[in-house]
C-alpha positions in Angstrom: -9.0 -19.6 -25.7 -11.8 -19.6 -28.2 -13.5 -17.0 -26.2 -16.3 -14.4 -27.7 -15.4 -11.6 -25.6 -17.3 -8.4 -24.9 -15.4 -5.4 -24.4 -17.3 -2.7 -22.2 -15.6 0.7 -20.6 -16.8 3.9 -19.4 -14.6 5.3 -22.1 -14.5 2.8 -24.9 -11.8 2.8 -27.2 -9.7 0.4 -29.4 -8.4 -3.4 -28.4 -7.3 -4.9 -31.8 -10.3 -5.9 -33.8 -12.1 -6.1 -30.9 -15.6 -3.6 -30.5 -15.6 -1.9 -27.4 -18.9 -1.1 -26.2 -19.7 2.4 -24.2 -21.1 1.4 -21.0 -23.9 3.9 -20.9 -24.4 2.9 -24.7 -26.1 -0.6 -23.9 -22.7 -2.4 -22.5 -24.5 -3.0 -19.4 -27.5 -4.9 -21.9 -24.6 -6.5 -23.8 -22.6 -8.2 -20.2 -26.1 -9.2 -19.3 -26.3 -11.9 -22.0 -22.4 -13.3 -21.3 -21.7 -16.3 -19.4 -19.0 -14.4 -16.7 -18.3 -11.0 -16.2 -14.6 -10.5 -15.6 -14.2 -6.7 -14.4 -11.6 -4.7 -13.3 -10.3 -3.9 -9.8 -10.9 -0.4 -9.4 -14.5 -0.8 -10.3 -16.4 -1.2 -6.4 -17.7 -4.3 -6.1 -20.2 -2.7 -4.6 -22.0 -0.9 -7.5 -25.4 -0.8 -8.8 -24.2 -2.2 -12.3 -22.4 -5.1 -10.3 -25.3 -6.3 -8.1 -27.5 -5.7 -11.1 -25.4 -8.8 -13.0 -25.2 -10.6 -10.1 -29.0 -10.5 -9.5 -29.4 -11.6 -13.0 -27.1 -15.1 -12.2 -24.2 -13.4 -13.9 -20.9 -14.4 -12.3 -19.0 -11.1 -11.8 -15.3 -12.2 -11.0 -11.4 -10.7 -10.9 -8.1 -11.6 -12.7 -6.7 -12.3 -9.4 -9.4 -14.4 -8.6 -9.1 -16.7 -10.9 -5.6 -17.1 -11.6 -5.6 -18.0 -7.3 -8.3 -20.7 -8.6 -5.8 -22.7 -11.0 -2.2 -21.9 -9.4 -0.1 -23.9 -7.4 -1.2 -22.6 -4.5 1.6 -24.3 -2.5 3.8 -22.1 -4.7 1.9 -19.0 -3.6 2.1 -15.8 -1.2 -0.6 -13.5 -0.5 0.7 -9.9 1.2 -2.0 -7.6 2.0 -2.7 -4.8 4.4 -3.3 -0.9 4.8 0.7 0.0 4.5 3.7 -1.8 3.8 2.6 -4.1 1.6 5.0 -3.7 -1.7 7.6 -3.1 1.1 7.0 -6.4 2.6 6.9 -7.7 -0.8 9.6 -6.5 -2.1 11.8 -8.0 1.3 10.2 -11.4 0.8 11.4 -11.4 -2.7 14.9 -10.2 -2.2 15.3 -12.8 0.7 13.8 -15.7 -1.4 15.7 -14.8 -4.4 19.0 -14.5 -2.2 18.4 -18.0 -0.8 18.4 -19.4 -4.5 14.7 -19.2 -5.3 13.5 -17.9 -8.4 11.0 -15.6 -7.2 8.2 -13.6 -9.3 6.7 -10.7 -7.2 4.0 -8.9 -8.5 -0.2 -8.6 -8.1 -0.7 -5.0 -7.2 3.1 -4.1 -7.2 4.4 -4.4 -10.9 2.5 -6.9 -13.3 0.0 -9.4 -12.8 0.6 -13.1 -12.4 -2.0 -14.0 -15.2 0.0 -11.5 -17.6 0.3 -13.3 -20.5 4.5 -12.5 -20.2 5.0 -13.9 -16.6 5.5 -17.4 -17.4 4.6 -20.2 -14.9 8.9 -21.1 -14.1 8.6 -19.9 -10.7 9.5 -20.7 -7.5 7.6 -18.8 -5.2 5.2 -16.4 -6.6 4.7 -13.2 -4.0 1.4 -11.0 -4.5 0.7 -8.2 -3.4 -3.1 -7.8 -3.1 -5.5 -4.9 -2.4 -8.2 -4.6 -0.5 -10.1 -4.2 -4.4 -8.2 -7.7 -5.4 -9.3 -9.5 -2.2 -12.8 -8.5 -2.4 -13.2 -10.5 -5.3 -11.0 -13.4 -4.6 -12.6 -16.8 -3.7 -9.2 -19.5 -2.8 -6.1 -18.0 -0.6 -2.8 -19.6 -0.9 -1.9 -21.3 2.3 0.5 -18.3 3.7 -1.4 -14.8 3.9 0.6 -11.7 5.5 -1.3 -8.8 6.7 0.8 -5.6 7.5 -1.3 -2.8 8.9 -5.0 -2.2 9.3 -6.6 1.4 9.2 -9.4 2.9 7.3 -9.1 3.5 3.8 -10.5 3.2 0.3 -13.9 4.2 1.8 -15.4 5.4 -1.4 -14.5 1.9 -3.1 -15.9 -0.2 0.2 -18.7 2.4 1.5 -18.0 1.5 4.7 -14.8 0.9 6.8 -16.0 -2.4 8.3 -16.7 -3.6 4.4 -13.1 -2.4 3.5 -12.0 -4.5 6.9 -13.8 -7.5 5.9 -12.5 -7.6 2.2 -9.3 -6.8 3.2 -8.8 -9.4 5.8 -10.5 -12.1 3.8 -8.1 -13.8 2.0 -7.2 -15.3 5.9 -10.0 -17.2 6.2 -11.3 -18.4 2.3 -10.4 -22.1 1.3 -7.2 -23.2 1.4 -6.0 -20.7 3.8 -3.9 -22.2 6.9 -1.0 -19.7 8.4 -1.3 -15.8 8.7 1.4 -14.0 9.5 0.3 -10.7 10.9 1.9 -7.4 12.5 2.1 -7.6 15.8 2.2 -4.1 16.7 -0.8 -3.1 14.8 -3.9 -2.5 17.0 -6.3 -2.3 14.3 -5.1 -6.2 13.5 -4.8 -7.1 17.0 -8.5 -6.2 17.9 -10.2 -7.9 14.5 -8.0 -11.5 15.3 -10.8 -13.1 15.0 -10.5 -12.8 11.5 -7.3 -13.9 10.6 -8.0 -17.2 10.6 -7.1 -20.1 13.2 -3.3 -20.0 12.2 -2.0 -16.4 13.2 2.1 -16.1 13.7 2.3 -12.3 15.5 5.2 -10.4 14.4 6.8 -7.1 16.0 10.2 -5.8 16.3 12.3 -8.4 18.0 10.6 -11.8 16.5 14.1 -12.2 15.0 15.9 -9.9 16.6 16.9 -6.1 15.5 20.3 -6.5 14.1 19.9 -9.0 10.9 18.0 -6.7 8.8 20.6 -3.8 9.0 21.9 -4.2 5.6 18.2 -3.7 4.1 18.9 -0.2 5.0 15.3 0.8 5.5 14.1 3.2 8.5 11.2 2.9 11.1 10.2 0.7 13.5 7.4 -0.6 10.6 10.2 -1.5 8.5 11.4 -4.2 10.8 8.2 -5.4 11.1 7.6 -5.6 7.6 11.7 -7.0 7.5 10.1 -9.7 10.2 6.6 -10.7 8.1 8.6 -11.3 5.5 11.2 -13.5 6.8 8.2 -15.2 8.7 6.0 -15.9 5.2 9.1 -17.5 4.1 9.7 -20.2 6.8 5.9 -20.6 7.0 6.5 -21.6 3.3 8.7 -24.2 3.9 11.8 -22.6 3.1 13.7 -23.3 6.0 17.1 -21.4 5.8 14.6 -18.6 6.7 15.0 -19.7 9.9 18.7 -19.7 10.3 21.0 -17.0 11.8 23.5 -16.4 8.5 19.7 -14.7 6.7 21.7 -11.5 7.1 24.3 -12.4 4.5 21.6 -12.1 2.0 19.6 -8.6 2.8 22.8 -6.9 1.5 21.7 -5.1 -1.9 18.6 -4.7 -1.3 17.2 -2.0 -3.4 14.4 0.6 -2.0 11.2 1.0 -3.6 10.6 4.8 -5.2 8.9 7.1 -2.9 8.6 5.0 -0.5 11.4 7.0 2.7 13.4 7.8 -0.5 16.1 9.9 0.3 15.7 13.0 -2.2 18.7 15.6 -1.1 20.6 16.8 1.7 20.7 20.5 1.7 23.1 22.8 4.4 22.0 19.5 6.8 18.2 19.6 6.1 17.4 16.2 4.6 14.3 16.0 1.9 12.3 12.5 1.6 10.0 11.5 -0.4 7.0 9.5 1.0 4.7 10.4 -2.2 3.0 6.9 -1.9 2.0 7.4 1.7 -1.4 7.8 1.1 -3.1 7.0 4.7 -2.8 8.2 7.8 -0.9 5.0 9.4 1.6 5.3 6.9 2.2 8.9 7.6 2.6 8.7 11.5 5.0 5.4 10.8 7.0 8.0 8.2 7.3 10.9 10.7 8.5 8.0 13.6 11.2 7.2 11.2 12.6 10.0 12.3 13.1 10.3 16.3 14.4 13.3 17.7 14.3 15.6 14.2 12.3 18.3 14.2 9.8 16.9 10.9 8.4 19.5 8.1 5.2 17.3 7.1 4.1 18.1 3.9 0.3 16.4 4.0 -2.9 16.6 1.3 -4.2 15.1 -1.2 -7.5 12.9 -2.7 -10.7 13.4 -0.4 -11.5 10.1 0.4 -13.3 10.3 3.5 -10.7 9.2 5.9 -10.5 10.8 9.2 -7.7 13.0 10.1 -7.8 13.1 14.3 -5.4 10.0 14.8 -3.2 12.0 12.1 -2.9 14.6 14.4 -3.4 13.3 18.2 0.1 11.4 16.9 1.7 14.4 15.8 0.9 16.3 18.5 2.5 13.8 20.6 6.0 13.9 19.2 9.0 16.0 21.6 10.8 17.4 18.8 9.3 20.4 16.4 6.8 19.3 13.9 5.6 21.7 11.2 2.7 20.5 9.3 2.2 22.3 5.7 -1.6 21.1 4.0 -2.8 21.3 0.6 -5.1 20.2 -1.9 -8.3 18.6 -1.5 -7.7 17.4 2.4 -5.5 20.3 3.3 -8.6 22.4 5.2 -9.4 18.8 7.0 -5.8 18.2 7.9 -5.1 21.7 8.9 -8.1 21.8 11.1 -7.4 18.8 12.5 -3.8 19.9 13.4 -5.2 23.5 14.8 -7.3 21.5 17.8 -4.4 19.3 18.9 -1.8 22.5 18.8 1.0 22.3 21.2 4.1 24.4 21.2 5.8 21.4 19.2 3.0 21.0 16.6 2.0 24.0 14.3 0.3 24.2 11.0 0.1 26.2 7.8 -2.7 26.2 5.0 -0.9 26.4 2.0 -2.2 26.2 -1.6 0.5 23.6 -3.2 3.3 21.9 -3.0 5.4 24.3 -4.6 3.9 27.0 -1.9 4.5 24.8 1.0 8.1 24.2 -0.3 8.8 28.0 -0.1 7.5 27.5 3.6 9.4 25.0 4.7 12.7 25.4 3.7 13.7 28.4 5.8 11.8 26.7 8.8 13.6 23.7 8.2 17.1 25.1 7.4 16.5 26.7 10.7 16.0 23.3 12.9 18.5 21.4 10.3 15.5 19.1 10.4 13.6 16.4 7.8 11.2 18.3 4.9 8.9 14.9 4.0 6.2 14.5 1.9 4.4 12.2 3.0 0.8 13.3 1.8 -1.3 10.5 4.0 -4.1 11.2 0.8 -3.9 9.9 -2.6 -2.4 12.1 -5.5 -5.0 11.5 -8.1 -6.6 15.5 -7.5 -4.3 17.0 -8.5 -1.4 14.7 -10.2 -2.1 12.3 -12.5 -0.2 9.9 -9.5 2.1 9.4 -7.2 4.9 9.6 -9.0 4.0 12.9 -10.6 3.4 14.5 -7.4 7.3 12.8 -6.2 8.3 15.0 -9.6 6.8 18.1 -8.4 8.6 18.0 -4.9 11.6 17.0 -6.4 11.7 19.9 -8.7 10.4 22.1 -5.6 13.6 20.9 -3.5 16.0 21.5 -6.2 14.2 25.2 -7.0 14.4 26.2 -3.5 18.0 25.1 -2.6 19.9 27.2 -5.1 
């Protein structure tokens, strides 16, 4: 592009023949004399370094930002919220593709769209986008979908009303017109306000329960996220959406890892891995999955300040057995919190790891011939290098203890 770029990173290294400069070895001096800082998404927009640039007239944008500002926006779906968004994207894509649409889904799921291999011969492009991506995004395709709202990425945000705003912003920048939104979701049902002047409610029977069988997916959420999706797509202007024969094309649909991923079934006790269930919505809307099981909840994980009492008061409400096993950073937060809503259907055990609460759980659960999930409503960065690591872990766990 005939671009001078400077390189700066916390940990430089090597990018071709490019220098990379140490951040805390004058980078920060070296972005202050550029035109446009272009930073990453995990970096907080809400850093000193950040508002330093910005206070020196130093545009500090994202990818996502600007490849929003020169797409075909008409061609463009934004999916967002607290859970189910690669789920929901991963639907919408299956349906669109099944209707004869050639359908790039990507953004926080997968690759990019401004990775220099995704070519522009698309369709329908579906993005998922974080509450990091959204902060710095300035243009919203004219179709948004919000899943879930709960607290999250605190750290990142500093406060939850900061995550709620950037994460419900893409409804209401330019170019913005129809959000499609989960209409069993209180958090998003108290803050409509901010979904813009366009909001099409979802819940379980929008459509109906019986065309998304074939998707095979569990939970009550699952439908909803089954229903956003089908939604975005006639809000797009692909009408066969809309007709009844949409079931004939949610047949093959192939489930994203960890996400309810059936693991084993051993002497009738079935293991599932939830390893990217990393809030505490998720992790109640995991558990419901299963009515009328008794539930071994494996839980812990990243401190990231979130609070565990709705976590629990959930639990504690469930009629069947429930045995909560914590570890890790949040363990002692989760465990506690589990302790004060006891009831003779919800107990709790401090363990040190995975592997430990494994050893617990499977005689409790071969017992019951109930579910052992992992479903760690915390993130896995601790003590995994992520969240497929710690899916590894309890993988090899399961297999060890079920000799």
């Amino acid at each position: 592009m005939g671009v001078d770029p400077v390189v700066v990173d916390d940990r430089p290294g090597e990018v071709g023949d490019i220098e990379v400069v140490a951040t805390d070895a004058g980078g920060l001096e070296a972005l202050a004399a550029v035109d446009v800082v272009v930073k990453t998404p995990g970096l907080s927009r809400y850093r000193d370094d950040v508002a330093q640039l910005e206070a020196k007239g130093i545009p500090v944008v994202g990818g996502l930002g600007l490849w929003l500002a020169e797409a075909d926006l008409s061609r463009v779906a934004c999916v967002t919220g607290t859970k189910g968004k690669s789920t929901t994207v991963t639907i919408l894509a299956h349906l669109a593709t099944g209707l004869g649409r050639r359908v790039f889904a990507g953004g926080n799921l997968g690759s990019p769209p401004y990775d220099p291999a995704v070519s522009d011969d698309y369709d329908l492009f579906v993005i998922e986008t974080s509450s990091y991506q959204a902060a710095d995004v300035a243009v919203s395709p004219p179709v948004v979908a919000v899943t879930s709202l709960h607290p999250d990425h605190i750290p990142w945000h500093v406060t939850v009303e900061n995550y709620y705003r950037d994460k419900l912003s893409l409804c209401t920048q330019p170019g913005a017109r129809t959000t499609v939104a989960a209409g069993t979701d209180a958090g998003l049902r108290s803050r409509a306000d901010q979904l813009g002047p366009d909001v099409q409610w979802v819940d379980p029977d929008t459509w109906g329960r019986t065309w998304a069988a074939d998707l095979g997916l569990k939970g009550t959420h699952n439908l909803v996220n089954a229903g956003i999706a089908r939604s975005c797509l006639v809000a797009l202007g692909i009408d066969e959406a809309a007709e009844p024969n949409i079931a004939e094309v949610c047949g093959g649909f192939e489930h994203l890892e960890s996400r309810l991923e059936p693991v084993a079934t051993v002497d009738g006790v079935d293991f599932v891995d939830d390893s990217l269930s990393t809030n505490v919505l998720s992790t109640l809307a995991a558990v419901e999955a299963f009515p009328g099981r008794p539930v071994v909840l494996i839980a812990g994980g990243l401190d990231r300040g979130i609070d565990f009492e709705e976590l629990a008061e959930g639990l504690a409400e469930r009629n069947t057995p429930t045995l909560v096993l914590t570890a890790y950073q949040t363990g002692p937060a989760i465990h506690e919190a589990m302790v004060r809503h006891a009831t003779p259907n919800l107990t709790s055990v401090a363990c040190e790891s995975l592997d430990e609460a494994m050893e617990v759980a499977w005689p409790w659960a071969k017992e019951r011939t109930a579910v052992v999930l992992l479903s760690p409503a915390a993130a896995s960065f601790d003590a995994f290098d992520d969240y497929r690591h710690r899916a590894r872990v309890f993988r090899e766990a399961v297999a060890r203890v079920s000799r």
